[in-house]
C-alpha positions as CSV (number, residue, x, y, z in Angstrom):
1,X,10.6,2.6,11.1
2,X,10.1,-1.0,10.2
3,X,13.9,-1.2,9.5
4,X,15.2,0.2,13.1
5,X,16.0,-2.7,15.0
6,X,18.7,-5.0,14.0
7,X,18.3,-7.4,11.0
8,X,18.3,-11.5,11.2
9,X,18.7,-13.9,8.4
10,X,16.5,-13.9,6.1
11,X,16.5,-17.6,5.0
12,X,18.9,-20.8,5.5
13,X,20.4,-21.0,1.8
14,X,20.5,-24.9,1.0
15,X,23.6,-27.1,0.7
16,X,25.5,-24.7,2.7
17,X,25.9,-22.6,-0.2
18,X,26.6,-19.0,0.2
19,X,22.8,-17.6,0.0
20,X,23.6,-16.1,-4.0
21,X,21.5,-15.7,-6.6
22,X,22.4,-14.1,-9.4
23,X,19.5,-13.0,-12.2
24,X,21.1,-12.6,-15.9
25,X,19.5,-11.5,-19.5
26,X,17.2,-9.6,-17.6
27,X,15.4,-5.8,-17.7
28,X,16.0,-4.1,-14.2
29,X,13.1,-1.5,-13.3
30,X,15.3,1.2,-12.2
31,X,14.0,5.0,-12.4
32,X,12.1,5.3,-15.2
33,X,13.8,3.0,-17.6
34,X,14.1,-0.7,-17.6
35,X,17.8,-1.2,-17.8
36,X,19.6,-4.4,-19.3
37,X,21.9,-5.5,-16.4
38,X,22.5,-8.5,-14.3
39,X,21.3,-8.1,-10.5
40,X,22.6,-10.2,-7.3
41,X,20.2,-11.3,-4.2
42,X,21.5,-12.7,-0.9
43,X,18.9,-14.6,0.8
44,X,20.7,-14.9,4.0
45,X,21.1,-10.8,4.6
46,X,17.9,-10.3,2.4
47,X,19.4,-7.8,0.1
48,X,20.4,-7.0,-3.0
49,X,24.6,-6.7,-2.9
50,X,26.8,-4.8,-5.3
51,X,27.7,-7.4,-8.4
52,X,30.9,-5.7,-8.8
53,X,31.8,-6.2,-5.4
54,X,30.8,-9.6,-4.8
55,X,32.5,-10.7,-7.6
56,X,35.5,-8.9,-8.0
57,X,36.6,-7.7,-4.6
58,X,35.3,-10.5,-2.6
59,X,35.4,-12.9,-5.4
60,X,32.3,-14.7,-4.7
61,X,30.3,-17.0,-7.0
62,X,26.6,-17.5,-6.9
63,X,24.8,-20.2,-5.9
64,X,22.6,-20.1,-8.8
65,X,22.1,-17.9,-11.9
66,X,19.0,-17.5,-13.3
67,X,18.7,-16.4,-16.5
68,X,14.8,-14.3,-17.3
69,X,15.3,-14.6,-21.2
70,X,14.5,-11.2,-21.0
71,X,11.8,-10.6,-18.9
72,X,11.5,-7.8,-16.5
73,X,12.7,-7.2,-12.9
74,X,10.9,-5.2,-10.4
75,X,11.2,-4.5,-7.1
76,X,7.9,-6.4,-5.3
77,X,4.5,-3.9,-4.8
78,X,3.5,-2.0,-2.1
79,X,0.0,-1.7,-1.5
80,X,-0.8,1.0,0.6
81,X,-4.5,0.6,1.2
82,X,-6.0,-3.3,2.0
83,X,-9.0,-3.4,3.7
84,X,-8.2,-7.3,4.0
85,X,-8.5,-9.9,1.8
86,X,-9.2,-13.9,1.0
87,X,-12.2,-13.7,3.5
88,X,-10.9,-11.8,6.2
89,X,-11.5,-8.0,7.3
90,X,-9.0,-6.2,9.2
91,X,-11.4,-4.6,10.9
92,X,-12.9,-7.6,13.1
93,X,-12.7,-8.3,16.8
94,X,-11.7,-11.5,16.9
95,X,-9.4,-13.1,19.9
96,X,-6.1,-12.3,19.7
97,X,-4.5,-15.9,18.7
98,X,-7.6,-16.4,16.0
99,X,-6.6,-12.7,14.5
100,X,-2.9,-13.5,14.4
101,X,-3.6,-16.8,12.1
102,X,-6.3,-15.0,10.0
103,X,-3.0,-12.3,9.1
104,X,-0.3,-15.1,8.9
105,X,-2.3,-16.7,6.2
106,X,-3.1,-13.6,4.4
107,X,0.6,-12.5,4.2
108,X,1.2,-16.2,2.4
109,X,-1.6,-15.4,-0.1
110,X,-1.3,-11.9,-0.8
111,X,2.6,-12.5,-2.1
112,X,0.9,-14.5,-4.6
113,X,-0.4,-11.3,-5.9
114,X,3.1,-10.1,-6.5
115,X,2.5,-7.6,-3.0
116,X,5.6,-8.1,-1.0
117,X,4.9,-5.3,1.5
118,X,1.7,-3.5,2.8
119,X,0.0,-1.4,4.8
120,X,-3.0,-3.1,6.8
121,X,-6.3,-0.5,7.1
122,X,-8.7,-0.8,9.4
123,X,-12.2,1.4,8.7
124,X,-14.0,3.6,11.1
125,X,-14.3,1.6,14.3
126,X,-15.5,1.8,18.5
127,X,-12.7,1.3,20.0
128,X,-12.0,-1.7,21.5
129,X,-11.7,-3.0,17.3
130,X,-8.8,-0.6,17.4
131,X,-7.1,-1.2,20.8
132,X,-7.2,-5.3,19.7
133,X,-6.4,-5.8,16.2
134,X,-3.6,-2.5,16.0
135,X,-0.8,-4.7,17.7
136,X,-0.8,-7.4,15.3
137,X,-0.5,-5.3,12.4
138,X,2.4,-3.1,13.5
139,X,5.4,-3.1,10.6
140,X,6.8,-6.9,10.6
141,X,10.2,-5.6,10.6
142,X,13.5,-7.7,11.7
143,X,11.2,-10.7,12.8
144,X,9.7,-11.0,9.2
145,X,11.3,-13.9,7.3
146,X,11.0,-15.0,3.1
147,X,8.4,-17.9,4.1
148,X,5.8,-15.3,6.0
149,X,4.9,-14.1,3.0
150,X,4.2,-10.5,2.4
151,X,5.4,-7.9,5.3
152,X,3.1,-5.2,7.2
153,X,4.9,-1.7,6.8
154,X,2.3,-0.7,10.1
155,X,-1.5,-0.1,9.6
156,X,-4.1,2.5,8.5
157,X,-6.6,3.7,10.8
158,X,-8.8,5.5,7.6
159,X,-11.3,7.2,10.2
160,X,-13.1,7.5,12.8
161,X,-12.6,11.5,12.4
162,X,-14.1,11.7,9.3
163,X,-16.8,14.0,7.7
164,X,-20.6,12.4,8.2
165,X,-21.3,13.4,5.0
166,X,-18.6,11.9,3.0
167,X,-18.6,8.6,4.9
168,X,-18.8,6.5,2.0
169,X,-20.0,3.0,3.6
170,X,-18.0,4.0,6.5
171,X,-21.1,3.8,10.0
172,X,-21.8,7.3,10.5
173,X,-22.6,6.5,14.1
174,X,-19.1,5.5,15.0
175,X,-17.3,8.6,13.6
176,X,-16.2,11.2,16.1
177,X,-14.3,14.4,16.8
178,X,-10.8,14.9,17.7
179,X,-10.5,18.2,20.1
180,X,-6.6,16.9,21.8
181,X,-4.3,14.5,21.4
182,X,-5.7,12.7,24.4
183,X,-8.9,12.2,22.2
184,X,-6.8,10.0,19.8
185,X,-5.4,7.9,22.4
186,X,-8.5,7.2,23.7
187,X,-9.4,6.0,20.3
188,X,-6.7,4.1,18.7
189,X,-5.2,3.0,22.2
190,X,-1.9,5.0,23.8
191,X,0.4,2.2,23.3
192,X,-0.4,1.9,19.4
193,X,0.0,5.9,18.6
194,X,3.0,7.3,20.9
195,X,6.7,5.9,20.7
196,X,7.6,6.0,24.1
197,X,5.1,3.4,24.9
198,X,7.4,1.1,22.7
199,X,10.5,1.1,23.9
200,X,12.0,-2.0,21.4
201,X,9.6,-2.3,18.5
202,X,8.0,0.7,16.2
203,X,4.1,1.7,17.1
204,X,1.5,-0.1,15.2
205,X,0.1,2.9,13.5
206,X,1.9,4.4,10.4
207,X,-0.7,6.7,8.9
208,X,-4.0,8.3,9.8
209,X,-6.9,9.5,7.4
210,X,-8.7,11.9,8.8
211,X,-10.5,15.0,7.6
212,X,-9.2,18.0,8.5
213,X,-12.1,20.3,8.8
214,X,-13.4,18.3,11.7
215,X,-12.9,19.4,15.2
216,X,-9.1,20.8,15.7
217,X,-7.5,18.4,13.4
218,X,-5.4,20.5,11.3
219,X,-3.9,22.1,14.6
220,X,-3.3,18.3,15.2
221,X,-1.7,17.2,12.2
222,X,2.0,18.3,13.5
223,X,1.6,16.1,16.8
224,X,0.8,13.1,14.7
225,X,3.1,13.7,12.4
226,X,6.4,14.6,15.3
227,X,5.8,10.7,15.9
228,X,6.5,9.5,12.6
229,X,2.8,8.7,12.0
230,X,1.2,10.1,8.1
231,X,-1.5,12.5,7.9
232,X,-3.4,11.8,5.0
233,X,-6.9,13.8,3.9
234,X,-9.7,12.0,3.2
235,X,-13.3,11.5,3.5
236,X,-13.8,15.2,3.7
237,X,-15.9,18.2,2.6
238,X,-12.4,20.2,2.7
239,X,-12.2,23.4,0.6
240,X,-8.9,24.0,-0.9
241,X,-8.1,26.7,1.8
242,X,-9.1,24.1,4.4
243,X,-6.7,21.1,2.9
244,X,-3.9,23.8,2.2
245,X,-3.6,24.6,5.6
246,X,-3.5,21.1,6.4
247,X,-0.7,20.9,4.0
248,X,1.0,23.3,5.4
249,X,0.8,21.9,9.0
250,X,2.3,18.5,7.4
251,X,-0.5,16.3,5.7
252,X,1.5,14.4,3.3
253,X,-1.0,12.0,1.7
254,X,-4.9,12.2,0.2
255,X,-6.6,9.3,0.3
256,X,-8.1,7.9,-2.4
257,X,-8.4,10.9,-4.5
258,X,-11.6,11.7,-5.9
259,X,-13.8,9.5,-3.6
260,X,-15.3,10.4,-0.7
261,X,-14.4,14.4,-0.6
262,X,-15.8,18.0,-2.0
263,X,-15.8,17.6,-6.0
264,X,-13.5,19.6,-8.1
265,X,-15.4,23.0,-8.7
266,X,-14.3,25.6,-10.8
267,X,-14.3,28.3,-8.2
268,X,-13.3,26.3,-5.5
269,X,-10.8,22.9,-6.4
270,X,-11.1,21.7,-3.1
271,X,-8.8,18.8,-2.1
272,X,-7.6,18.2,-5.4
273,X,-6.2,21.9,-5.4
274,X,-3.5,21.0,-3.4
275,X,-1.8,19.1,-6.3
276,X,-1.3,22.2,-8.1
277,X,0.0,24.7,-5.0
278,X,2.8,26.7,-5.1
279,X,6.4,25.5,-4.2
280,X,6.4,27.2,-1.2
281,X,4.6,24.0,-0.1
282,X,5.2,20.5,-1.0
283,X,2.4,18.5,-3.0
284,X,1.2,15.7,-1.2
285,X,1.7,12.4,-2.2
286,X,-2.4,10.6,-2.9
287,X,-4.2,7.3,-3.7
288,X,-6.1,6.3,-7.3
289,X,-8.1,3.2,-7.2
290,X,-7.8,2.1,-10.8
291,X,-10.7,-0.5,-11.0
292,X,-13.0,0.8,-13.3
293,X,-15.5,1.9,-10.8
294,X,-14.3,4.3,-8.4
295,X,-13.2,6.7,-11.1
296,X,-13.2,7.3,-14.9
297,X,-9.7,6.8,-16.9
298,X,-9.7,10.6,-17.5
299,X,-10.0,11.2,-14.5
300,X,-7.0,9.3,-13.6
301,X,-4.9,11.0,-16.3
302,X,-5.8,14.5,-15.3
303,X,-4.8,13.7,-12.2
304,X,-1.6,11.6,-13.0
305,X,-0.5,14.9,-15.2
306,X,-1.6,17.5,-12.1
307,X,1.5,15.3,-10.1
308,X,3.2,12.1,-12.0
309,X,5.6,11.7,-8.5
310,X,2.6,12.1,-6.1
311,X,0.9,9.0,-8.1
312,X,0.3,5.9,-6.0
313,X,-1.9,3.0,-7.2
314,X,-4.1,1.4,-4.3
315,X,-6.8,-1.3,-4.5
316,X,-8.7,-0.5,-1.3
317,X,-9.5,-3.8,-1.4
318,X,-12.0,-5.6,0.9
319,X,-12.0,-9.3,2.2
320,X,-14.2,-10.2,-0.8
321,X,-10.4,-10.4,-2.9
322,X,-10.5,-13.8,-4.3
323,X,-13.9,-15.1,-3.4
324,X,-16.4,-15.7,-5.8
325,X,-19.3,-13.3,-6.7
326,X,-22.2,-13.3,-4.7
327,X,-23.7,-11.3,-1.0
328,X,-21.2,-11.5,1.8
329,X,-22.1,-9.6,5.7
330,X,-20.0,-6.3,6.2
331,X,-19.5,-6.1,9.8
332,X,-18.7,-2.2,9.4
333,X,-20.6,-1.5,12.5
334,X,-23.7,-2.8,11.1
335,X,-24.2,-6.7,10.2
336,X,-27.4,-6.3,9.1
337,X,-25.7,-5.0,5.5
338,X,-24.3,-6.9,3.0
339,X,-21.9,-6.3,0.3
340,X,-22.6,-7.3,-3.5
341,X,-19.8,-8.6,-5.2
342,X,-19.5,-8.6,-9.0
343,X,-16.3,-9.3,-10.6
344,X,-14.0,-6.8,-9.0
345,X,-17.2,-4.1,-8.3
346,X,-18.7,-4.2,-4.3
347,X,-22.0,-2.3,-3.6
348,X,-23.2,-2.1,-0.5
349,X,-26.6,-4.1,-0.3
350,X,-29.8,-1.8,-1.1
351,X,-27.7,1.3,-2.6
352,X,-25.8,2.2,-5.3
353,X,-22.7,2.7,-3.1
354,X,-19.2,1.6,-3.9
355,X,-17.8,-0.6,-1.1
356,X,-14.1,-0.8,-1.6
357,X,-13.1,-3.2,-4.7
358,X,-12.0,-6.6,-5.1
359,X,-9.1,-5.7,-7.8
360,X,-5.1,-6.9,-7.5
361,X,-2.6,-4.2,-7.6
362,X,-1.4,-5.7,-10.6
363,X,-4.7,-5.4,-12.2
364,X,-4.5,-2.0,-11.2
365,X,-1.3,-1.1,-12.9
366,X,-2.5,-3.0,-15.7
367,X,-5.7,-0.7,-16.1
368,X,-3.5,2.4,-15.7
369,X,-0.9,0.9,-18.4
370,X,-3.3,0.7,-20.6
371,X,-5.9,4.0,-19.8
372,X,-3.0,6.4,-19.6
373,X,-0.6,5.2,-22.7
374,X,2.0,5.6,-20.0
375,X,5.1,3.4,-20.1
376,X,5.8,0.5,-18.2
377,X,8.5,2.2,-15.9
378,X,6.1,5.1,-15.1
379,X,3.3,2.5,-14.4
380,X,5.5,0.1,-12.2
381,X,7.1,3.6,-10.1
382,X,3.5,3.8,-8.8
383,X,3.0,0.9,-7.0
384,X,7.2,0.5,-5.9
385,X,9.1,3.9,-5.2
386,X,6.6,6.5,-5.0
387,X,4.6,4.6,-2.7
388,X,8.6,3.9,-0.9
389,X,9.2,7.7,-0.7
390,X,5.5,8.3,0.8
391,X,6.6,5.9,3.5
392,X,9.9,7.1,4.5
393,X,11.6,3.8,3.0
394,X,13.5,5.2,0.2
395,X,16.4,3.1,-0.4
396,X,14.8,0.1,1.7
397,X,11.9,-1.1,-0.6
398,X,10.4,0.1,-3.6
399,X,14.0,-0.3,-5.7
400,X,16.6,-3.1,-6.5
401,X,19.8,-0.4,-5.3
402,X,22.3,-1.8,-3.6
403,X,21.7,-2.5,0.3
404,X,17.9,-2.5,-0.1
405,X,15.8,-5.6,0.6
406,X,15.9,-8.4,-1.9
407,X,11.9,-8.0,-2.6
408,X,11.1,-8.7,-6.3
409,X,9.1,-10.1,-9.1
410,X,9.7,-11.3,-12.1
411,X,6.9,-10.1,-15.6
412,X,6.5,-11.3,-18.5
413,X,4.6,-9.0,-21.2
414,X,1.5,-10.4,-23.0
415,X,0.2,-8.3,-25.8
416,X,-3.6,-9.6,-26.9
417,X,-5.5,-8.4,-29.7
418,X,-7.9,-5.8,-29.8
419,X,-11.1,-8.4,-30.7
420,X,-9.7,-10.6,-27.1
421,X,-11.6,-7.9,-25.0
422,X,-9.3,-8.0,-22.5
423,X,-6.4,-5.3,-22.4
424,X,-3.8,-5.0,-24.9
425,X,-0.9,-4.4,-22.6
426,X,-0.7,-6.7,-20.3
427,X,2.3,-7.4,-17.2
428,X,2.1,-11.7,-15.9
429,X,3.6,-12.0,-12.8
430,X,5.5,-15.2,-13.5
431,X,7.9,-14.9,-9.8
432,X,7.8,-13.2,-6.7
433,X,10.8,-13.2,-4.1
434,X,10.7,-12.2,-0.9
435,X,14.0,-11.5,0.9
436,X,16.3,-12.9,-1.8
437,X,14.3,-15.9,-1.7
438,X,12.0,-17.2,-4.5
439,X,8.1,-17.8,-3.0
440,X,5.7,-18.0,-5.7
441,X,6.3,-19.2,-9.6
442,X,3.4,-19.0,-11.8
């Protein structure tokens, strides 16, 4: 887990003050209610501390006290599904010094975003892509301080053991079948996929899409999953027998529900069945890309009713995230592609296929605010504890309770008018802290 090793301070509070902050007249996102309270931060440990004990017991005075004239307070977004972003792919061989800077300065300007913690995804990939960029996007962990920017919970290999006909824009000549174990490690690299080979710092990988129907992967789903790694469906022609059993051997996550998978039928729901099994098995957690392309607000209600605390908002965002429009190479396998960008919509040059989006997670829960009539807690849960619990890290991120880590941003709520033709709810993200310590104001 990101959290296992021993923690270091977080940041050097100025003045020789005691590291404080205190946030007053504000609404606290906690369950699904915003709750009037006061919260305290301490940049030093990086965690929110009990008010009552700090102040009564201990009789400790902040350093500063910030009153939101209130605005809300959420914990900071997890994005569980980044392709890469500001101009860089995560899935490019690069040397390793070059790749380390390309992710130091994406972790500065994806905080701005209001994303405190994420998890890095690399596509379907030959090897060697794998076996160099995996080490530098293992969870950040206990060396992660407030000025890094945004913190790597471990990465996302989405493929190479996918269905070749539900690909997407993934290269159908690099995906491949998984028969053993062994045939993983070849692929991802034995180091980056088993625990023993890291004695002092977690593996690299924290979940795996892969379909199940291919080769002997649902009898390899308990393996992956004995080393703390996530199965999650995806890309797959999966019936809803098929992705039950895979259930049932411990697949905890769909990704990106909807896309790239066997259509709901009447006779046979396929993947999306699984939301609606019986108890005797636990519905899986899954992925909605709420940019207006990938699927159709109804369909992002029907399934946010089928399973409100299996929800989890992802952007599966590409590099293409704050540049302007225009054709840009996709070194998927094949540079001789290119990918369209228009607004937040990518289409992979010559087709009308959807390449991964250019959309913010806040955009995201905007669009869902708005398409679902849902309210603001229930939007917010979907990009900060749900996606927490998926990870293991209840308690740790995703909340403001006492002990977890001081990551959080501050909203303001804009309501615009109908004839604006933009949305009518609307959530600002005027602050984001990292750690207990303030790194972006609007």
């Amino acid at each position: 887990m990101p959290h296992s090793l021993p923690s270091s301070p977080k940041s050097t509070p100025k003045n020789g003050g005691n590291g404080i902050t205190k946030f007053t007249n504000c609404r606290i996102l906690k369950g699904a209610s915003l709750v009037e309270e006061d919260l305290w931060v301490n940049s030093i440990t990086g965690k929110v501390i009990r008010s009552q004990s700090a102040f009564y017991d201990d009789f400790v005075l902040p350093d500063e006290v910030i009153n939101l004239g209130g605005r809300i307070l959420a914990p900071g977004l997890i994005e569980c599904q980044l392709n890469g972003a500001f101009g860089f792919n995560f899935s490019t061989l690069l040397e390793p010094a070059a790749y380390a800077k390309k992710i130091r300065e994406i972790n500065k300007q994806l905080v701005k975003t209001g994303v405190t913690s994420y998890i890095p995804t690399i596509t379907s990939q030959l090897d060697q892509i794998y076996k160099r960029a995996l080490p530098h996007l293992g969870p950040s962990g206990y060396l992660q301080v407030a000025e890094d920017g945004a913190e790597s919970l471990g990465a996302h290999v989405e493929g190479p053991f996918l269905s070749p006909t539900k690909n997407g824009v993934h290269n159908v000549d690099v995906l491949r079948q998984a028969h053993s174990f062994e045939d993983l490690e070849d692929c991802y690299g034995a180091a980056n996929i088993n625990p023993e080979s890291n004695h002092y710092h977690p593996i690299p990988i924290k979940m795996i899409t892969a379909a199940p129907e291919i080769g002997q992967m649902t009898k390899l789903i308990p393996e992956i999953t004995s080393r703390g790694i996530i199965y999650s469906i995806g890309h797959s022609e999966a019936t809803y027998e098929e992705a039950s059993r895979a259930v049932g051997a411990g697949a905890t996550m769909i990704t990106h529900l909807f896309n790239a998978m066997r259509p709901l039928h009447h006779r046979n729901p396929g993947i999306f069945g699984v939301l609606g099994i019986a108890e005797s098995l636990p519905r899986p957690y899954f992925g909605i890309i709420a940019d207006g392309e990938h699927l159709h607000p109804t369909t992002i209600k029907i399934a946010f009713n089928a399973h409100p605390d299996g929800f989890i908002l992802v952007t599966d965002a590409m590099h293409l995230v704050g540049l302007p429009d225009g054709a840009y190479q996709w070194t998927n396998g094949d540079c001789t592609n290119h990918i369209i960008k228009r607004g937040s919509k990518l289409i992979l040059e010559g087709s009308d296929r959807i390449a991964g989006s250019s959309i913010t997670l806040i955009e995201c829960v905007n669009n869902f605010l708005n398409w679902s009539g849902t309210s603001i807690p229930q939007a917010l849960r979907a990009v900060t504890s749900t996606p927490a619990a998926m990870l293991g890290l209840q308690g740790i991120k995703g909340c403001l309770d006492d002990g977890a880590d001081a990551d959080l941003i501050v909203l303001s709520e804009r309501h615009n008018p109908p004839s604006s033709h933009m949305l009518e709810r609307e959530l600002v993200i005027d602050e984001v802290w990292k750690f207990g310590t303030r790194v972006f104001t609007r």
